[in-house]
Phi, psi and omega in degrees: 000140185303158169308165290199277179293006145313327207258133146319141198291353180280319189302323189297298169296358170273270181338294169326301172284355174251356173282282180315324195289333192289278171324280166346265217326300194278332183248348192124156129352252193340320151270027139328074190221133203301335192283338194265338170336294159324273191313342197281318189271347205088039206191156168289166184305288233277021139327313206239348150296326199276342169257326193230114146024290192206177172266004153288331157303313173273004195259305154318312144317315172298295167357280187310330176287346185241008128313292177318295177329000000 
C-alpha cells in the first residue's frame, strides 16, 4: 500500500467506501465498525473523521453511493 501522504482525501474516502462494501458484503451490517474500516485500509480512526462526520454519516453516504451505481 502507497504511503498515508500519497493519497488525497477523495482517494481516501474511495477507499473508505470499498473497504465498508467489503465488510457488509463478507460480514454483515452489523459488523460495519469505523475501526475495522480503519485497519481494512491502513489508515487511522481519526482518519476516516477527518473525511465523514460519524459512521451515520458515512452509512448515508454509502447509502447514497449505491444509488447512484
Amino acid at each position: 500500500m502507497a504511503r498515508r501522504s500519497e493519497h488525497s482525501l477523495e482517494e481516501i474516502k474511495l477507499m473508505i467506501f470499498q473497504a465498508a462494501e467489503t465488510i457488509i458484503d463478507e460480514s454483515g451490517f452489523t459488523n460495519l465498525k469505523v475501526r475495522n474500516i480503519a485497519m481494512d485500509i491502513g489508515y487511522t480512526v481519526g482518519s476516516i473523521y477527518m473525511v465523514f462526520d460519524n459512521l451515520a454519516d458515512l452509512i448515508l453516504q454509502l447509502n447514497a453511493r449505491s444509488l447512484e451505481i
